[in-house]
PDB file of N, CA, C and O in Angstrom:
ATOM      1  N   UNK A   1     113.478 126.035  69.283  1.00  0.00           N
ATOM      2  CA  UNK A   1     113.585 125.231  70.489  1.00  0.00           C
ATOM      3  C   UNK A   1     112.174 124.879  70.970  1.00  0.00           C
ATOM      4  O   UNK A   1     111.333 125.653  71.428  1.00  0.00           O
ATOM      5  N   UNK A   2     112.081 123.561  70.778  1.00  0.00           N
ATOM      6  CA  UNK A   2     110.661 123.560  71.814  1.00  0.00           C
ATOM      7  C   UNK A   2     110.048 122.743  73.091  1.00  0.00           C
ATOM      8  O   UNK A   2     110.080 121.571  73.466  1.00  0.00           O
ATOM      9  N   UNK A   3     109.356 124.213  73.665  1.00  0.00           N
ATOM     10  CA  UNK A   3     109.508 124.003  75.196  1.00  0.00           C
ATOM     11  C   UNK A   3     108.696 123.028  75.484  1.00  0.00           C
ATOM     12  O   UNK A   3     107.519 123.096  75.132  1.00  0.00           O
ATOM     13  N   UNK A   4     109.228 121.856  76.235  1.00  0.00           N
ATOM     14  CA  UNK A   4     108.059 120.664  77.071  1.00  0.00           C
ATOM     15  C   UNK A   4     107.804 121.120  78.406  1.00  0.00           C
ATOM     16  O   UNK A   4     108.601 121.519  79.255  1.00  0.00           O
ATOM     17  N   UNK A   5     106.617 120.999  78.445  1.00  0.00           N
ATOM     18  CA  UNK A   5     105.981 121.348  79.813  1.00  0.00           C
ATOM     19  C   UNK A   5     105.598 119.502  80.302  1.00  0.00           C
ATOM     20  O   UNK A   5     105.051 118.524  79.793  1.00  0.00           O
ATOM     21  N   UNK A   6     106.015 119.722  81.071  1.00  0.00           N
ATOM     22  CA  UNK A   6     105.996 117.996  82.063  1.00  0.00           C
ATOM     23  C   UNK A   6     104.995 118.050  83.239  1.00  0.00           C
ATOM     24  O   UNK A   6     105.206 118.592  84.323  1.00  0.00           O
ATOM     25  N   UNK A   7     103.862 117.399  82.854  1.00  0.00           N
ATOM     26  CA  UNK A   7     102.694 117.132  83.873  1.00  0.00           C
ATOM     27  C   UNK A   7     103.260 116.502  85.045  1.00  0.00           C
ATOM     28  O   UNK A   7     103.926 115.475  84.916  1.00  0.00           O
ATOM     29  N   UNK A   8     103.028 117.091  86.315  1.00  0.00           N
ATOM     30  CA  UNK A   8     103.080 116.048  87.377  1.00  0.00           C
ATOM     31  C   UNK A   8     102.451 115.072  87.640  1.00  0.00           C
ATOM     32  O   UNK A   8     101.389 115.428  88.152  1.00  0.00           O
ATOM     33  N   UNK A   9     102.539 113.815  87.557  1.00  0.00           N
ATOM     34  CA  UNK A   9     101.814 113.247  87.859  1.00  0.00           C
ATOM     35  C   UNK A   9     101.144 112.724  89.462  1.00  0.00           C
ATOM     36  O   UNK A   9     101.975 113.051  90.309  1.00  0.00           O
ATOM     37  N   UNK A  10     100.469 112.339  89.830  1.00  0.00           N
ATOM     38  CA  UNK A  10     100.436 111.833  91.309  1.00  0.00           C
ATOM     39  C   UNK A  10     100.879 110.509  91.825  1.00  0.00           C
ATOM     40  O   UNK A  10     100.490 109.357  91.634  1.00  0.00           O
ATOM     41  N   UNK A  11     101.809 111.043  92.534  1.00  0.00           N
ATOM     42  CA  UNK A  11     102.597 109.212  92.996  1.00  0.00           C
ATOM     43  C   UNK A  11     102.186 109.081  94.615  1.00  0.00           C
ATOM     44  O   UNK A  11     101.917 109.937  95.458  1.00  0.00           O
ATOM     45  N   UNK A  12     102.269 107.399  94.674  1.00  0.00           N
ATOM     46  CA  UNK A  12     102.296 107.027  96.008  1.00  0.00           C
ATOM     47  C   UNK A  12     103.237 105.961  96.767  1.00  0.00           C
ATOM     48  O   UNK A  12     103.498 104.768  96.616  1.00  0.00           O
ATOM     49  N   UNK A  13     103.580 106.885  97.574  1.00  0.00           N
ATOM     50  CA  UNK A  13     104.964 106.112  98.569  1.00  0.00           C
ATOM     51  C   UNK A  13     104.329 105.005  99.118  1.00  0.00           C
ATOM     52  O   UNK A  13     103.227 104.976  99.665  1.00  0.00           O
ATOM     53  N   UNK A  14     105.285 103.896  98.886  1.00  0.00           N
ATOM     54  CA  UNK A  14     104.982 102.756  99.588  1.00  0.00           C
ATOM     55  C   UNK A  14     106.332 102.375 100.566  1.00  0.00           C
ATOM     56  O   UNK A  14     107.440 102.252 100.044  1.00  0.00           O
ATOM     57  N   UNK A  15     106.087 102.161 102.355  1.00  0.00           N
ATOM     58  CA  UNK A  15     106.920 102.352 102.408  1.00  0.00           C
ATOM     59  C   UNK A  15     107.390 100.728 103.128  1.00  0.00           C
ATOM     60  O   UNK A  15     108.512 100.515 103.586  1.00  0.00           O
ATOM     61  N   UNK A  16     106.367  99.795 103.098  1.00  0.00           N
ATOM     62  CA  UNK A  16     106.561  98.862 103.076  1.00  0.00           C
ATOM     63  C   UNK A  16     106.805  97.296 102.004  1.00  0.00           C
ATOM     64  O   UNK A  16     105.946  96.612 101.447  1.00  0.00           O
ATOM     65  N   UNK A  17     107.900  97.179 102.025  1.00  0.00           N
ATOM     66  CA  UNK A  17     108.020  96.059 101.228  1.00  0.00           C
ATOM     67  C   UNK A  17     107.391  95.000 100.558  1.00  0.00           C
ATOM     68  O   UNK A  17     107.606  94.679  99.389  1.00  0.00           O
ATOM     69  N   UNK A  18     106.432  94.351 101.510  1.00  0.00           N
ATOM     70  CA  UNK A  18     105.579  93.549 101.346  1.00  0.00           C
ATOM     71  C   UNK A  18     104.151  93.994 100.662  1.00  0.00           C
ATOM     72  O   UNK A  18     103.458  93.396  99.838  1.00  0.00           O
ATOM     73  N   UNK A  19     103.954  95.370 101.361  1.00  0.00           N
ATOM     74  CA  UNK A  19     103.115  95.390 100.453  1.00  0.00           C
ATOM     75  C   UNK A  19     103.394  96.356  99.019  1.00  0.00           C
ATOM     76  O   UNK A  19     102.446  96.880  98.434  1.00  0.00           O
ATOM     77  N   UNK A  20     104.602  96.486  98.622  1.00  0.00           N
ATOM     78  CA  UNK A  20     104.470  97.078  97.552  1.00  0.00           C
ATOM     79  C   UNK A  20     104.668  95.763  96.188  1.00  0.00           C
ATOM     80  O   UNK A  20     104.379  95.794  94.992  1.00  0.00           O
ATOM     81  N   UNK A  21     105.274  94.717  97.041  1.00  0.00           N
ATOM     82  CA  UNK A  21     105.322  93.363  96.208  1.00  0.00           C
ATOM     83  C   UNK A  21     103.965  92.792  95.936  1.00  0.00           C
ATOM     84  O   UNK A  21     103.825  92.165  94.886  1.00  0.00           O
ATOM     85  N   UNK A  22     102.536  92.985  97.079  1.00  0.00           N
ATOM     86  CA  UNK A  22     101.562  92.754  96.618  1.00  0.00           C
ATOM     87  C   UNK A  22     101.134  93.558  95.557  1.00  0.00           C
ATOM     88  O   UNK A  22     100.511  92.950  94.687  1.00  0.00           O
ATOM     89  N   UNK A  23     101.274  94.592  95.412  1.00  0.00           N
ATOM     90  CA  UNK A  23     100.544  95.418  94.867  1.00  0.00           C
ATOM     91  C   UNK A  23     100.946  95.120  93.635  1.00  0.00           C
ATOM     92  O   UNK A  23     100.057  94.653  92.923  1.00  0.00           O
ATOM     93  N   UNK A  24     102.086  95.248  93.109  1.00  0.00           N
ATOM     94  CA  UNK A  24     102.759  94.957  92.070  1.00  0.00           C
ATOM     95  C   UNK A  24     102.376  93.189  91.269  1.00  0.00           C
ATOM     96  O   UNK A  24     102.470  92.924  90.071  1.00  0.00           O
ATOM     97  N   UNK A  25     101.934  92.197  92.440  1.00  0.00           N
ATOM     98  CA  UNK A  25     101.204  91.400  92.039  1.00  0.00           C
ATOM     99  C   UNK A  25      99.769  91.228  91.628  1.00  0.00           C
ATOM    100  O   UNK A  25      99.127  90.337  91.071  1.00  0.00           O
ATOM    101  N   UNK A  26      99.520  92.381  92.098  1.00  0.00           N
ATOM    102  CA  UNK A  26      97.832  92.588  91.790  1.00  0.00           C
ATOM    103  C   UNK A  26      97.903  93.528  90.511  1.00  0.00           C
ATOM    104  O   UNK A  26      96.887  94.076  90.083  1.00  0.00           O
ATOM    105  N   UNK A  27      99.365  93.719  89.819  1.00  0.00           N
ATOM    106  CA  UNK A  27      98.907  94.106  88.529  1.00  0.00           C
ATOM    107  C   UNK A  27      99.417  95.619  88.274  1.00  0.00           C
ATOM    108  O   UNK A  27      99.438  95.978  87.097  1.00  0.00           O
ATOM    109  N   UNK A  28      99.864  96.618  89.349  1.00  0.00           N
ATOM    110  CA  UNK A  28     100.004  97.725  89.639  1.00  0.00           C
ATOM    111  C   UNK A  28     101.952  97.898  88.957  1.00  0.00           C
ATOM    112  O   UNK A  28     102.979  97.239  88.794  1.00  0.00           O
ATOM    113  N   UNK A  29     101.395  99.227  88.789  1.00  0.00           N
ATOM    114  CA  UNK A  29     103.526  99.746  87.753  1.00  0.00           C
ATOM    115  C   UNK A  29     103.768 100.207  88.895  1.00  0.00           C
ATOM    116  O   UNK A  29     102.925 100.689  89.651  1.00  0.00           O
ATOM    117  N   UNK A  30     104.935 100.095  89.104  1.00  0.00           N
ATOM    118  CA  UNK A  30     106.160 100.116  89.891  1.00  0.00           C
ATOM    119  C   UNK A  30     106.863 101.376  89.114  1.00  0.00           C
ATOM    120  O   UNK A  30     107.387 101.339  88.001  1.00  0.00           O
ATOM    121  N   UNK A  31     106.737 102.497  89.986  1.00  0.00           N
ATOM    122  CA  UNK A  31     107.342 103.769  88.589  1.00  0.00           C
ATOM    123  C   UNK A  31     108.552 104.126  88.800  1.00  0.00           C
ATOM    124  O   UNK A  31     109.276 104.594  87.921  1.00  0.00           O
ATOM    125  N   UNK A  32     108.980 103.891  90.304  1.00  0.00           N
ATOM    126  CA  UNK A  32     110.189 103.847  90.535  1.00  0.00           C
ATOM    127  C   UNK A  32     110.638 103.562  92.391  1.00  0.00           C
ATOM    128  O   UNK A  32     109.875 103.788  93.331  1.00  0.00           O
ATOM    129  N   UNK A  33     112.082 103.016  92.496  1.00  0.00           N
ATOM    130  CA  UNK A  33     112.319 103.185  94.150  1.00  0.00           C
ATOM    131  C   UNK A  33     113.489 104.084  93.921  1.00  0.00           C
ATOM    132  O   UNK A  33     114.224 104.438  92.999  1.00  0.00           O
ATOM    133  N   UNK A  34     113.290 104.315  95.380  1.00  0.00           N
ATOM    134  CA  UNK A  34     114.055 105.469  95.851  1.00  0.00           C
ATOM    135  C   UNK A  34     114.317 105.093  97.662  1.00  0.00           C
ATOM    136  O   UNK A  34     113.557 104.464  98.399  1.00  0.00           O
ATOM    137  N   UNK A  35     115.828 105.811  98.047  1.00  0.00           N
ATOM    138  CA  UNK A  35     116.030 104.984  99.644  1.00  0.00           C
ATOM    139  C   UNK A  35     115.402 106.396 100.359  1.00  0.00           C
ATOM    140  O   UNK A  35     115.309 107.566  99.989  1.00  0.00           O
ATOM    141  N   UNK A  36     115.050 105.695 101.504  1.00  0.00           N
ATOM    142  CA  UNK A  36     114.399 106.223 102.300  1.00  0.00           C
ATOM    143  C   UNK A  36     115.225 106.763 103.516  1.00  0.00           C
ATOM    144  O   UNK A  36     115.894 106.128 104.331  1.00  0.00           O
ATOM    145  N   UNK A  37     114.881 108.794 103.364  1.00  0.00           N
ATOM    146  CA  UNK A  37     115.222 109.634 103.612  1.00  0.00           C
ATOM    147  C   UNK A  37     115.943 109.432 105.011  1.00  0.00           C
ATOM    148  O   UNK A  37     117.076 109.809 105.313  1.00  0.00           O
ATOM    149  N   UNK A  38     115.055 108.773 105.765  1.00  0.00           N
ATOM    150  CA  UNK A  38     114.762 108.700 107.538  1.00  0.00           C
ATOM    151  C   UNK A  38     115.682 107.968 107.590  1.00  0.00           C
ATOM    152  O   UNK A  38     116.657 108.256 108.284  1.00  0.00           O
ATOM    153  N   UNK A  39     115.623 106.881 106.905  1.00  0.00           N
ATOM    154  CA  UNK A  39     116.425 105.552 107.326  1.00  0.00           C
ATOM    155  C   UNK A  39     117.293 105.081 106.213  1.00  0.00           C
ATOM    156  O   UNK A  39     116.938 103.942 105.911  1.00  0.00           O
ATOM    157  N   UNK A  40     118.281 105.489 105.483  1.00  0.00           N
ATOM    158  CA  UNK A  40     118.737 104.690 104.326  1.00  0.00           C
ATOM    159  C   UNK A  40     118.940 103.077 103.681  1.00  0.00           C
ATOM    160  O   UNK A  40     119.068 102.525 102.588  1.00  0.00           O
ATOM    161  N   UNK A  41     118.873 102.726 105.199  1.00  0.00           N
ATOM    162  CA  UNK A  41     118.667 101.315 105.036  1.00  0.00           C
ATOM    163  C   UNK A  41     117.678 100.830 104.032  1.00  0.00           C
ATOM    164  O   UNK A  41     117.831  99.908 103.232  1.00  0.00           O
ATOM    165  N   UNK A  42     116.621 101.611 104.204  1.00  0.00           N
ATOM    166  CA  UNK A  42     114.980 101.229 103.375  1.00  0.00           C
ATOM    167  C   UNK A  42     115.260 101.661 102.032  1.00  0.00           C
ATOM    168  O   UNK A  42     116.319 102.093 101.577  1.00  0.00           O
ATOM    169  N   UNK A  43     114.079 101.467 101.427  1.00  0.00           N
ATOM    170  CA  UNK A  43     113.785 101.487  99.938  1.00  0.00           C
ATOM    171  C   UNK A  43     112.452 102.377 100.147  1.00  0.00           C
ATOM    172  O   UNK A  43     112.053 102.392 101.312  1.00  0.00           O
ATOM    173  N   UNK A  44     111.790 103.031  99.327  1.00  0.00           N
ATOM    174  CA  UNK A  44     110.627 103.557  99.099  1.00  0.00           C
ATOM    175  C   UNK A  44     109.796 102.973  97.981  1.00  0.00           C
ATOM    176  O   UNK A  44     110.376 103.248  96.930  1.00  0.00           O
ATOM    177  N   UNK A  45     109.145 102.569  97.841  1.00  0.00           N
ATOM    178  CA  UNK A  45     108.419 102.282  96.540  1.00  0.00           C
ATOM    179  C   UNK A  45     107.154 103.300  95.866  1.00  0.00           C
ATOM    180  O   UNK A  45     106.244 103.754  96.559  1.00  0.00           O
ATOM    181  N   UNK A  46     107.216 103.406  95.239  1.00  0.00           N
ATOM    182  CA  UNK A  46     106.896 104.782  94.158  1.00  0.00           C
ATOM    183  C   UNK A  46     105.912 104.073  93.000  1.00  0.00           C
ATOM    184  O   UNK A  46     106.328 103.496  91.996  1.00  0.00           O
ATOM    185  N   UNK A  47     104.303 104.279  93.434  1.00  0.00           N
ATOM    186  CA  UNK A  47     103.336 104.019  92.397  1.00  0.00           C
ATOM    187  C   UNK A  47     102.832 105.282  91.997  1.00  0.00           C
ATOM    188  O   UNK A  47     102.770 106.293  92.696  1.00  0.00           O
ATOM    189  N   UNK A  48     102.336 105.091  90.342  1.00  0.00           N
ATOM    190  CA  UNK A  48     101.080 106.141  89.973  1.00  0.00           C
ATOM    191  C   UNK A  48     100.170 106.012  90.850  1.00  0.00           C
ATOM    192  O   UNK A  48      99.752 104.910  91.207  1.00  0.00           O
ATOM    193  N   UNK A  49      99.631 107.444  91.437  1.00  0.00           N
ATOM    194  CA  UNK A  49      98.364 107.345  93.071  1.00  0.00           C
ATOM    195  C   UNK A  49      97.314 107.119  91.656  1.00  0.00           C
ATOM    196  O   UNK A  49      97.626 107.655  90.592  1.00  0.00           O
ATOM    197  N   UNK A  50      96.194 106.365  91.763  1.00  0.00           N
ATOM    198  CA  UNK A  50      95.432 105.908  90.847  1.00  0.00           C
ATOM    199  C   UNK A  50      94.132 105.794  91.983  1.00  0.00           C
ATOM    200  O   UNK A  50      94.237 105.824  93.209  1.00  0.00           O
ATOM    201  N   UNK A  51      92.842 105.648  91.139  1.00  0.00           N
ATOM    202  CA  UNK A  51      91.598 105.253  92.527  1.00  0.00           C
ATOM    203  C   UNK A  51      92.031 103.252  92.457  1.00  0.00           C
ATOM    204  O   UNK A  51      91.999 102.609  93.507  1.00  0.00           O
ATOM    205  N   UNK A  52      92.356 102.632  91.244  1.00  0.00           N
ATOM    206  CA  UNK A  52      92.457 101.458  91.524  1.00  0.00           C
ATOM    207  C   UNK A  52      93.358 100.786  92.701  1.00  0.00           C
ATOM    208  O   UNK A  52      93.060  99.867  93.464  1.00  0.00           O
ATOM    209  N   UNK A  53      95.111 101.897  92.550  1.00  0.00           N
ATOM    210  CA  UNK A  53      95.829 101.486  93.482  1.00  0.00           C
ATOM    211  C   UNK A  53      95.174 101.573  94.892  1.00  0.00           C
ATOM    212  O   UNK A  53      95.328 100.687  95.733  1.00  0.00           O
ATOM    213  N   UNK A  54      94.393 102.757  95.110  1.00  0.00           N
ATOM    214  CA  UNK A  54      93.999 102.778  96.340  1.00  0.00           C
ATOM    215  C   UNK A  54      92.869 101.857  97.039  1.00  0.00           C
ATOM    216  O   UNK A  54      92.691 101.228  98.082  1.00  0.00           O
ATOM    217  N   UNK A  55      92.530 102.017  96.407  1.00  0.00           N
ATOM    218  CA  UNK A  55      91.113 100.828  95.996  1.00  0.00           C
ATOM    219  C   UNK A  55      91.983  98.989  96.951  1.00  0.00           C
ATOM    220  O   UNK A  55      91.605  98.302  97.900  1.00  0.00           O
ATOM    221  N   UNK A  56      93.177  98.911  96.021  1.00  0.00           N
ATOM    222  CA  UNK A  56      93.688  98.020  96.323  1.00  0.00           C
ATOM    223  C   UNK A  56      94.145  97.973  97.503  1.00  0.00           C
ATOM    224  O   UNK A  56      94.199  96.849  98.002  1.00  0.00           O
ATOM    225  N   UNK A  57      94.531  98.933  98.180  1.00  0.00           N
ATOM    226  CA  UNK A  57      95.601  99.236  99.432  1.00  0.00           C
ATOM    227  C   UNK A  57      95.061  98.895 100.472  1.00  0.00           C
ATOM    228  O   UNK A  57      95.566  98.193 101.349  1.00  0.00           O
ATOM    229  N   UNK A  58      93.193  99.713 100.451  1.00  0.00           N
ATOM    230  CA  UNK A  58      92.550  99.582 101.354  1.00  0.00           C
ATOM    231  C   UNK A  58      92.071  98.101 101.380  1.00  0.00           C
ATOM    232  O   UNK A  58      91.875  97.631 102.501  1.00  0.00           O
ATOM    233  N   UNK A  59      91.864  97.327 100.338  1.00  0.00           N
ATOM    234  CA  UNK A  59      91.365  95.885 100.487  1.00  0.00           C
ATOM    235  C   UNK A  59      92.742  95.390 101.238  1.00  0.00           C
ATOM    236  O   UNK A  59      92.517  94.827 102.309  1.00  0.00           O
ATOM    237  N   UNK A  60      93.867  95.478 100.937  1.00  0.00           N
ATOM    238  CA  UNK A  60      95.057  94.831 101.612  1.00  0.00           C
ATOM    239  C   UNK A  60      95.048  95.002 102.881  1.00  0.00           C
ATOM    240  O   UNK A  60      95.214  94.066 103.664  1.00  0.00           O
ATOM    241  N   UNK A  61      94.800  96.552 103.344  1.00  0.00           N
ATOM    242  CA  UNK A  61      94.370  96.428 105.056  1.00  0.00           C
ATOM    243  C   UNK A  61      93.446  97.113 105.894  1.00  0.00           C
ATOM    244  O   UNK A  61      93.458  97.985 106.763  1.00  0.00           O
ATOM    245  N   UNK A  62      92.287  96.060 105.030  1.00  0.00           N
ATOM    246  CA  UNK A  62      91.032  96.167 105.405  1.00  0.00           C
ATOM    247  C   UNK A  62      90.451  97.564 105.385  1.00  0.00           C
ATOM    248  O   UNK A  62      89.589  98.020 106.136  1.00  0.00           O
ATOM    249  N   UNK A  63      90.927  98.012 104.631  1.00  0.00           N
ATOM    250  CA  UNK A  63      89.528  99.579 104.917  1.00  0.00           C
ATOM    251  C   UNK A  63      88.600  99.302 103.689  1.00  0.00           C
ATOM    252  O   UNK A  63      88.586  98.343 102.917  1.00  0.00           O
ATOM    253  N   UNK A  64      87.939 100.268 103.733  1.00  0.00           N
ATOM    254  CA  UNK A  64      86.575 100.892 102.759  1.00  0.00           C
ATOM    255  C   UNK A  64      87.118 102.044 102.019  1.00  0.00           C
ATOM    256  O   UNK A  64      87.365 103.085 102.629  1.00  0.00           O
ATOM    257  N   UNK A  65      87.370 101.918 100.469  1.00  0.00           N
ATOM    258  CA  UNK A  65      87.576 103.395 100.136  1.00  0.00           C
ATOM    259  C   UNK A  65      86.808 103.792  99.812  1.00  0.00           C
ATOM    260  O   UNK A  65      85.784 103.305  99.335  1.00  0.00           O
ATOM    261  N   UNK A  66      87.209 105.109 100.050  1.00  0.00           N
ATOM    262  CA  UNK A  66      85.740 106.122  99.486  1.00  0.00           C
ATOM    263  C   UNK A  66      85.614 107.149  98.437  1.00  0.00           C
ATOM    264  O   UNK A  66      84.843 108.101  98.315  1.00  0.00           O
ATOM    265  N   UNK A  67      86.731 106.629  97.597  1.00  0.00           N
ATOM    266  CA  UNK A  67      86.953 107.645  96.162  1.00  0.00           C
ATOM    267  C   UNK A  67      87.462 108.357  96.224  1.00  0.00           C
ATOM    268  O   UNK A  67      88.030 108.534  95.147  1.00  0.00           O
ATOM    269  N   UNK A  68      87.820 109.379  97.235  1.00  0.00           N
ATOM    270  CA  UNK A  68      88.800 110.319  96.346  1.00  0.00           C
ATOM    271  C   UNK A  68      89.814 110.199  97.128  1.00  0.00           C
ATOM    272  O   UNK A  68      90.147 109.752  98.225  1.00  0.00           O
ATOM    273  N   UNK A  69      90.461 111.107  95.604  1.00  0.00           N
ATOM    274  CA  UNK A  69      92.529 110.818  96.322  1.00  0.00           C
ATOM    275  C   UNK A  69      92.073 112.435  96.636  1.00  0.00           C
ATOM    276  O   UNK A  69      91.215 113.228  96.249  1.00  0.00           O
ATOM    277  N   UNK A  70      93.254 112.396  97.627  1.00  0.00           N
ATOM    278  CA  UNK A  70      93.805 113.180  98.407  1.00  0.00           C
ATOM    279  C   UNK A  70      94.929 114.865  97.214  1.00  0.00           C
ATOM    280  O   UNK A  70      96.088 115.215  96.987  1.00  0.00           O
ATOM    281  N   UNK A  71      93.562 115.267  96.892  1.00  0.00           N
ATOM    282  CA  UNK A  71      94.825 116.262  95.846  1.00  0.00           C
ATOM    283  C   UNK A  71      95.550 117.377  96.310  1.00  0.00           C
ATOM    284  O   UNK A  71      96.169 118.117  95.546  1.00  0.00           O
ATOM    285  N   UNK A  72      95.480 117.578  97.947  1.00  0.00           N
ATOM    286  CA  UNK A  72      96.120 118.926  98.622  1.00  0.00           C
ATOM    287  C   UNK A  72      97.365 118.683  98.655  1.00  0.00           C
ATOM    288  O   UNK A  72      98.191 119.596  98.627  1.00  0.00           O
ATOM    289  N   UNK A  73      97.683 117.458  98.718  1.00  0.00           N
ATOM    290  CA  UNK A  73      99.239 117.039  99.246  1.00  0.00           C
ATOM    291  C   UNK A  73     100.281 117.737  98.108  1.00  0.00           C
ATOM    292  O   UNK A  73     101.500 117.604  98.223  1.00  0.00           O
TER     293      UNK A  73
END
């Protein structure tokens, strides 16, 4: 039998629509949706957390990134 060990990878919730359609236009995988816990009405959108995605997020609303992801979460 052999055992697979499955890396976690790091994902990031998107929990707005619009911008997960940008993002996805700027080139970014879409890894999966999922409805949203709070509100079922919603959708969640689910990227690989990457420095590019973030990179991107912050140009979408206006920040400065500053390199690193967030690995405590």
């Amino acid at each position: 039998m052999v055992n697979r060990v499955r890396e976690k990878k790091a994902l990031k919730n998107i929990y707005k629509k619009s911008l997960a359609i940008q993002l996805i236009r700027m080139g970014h995988d879409l890894e999966h949706t999922m409805r949203n816990r709070n509100n079922p009405s919603y959708q969640v959108f689910v990227f690989p957390d990457t420095p590019a995605l973030r990179e991107d997020l912050c140009a979408l609303n206006g920040q400065t990134y500053k390199g690193e992801l967030n690995e405590s979460r």
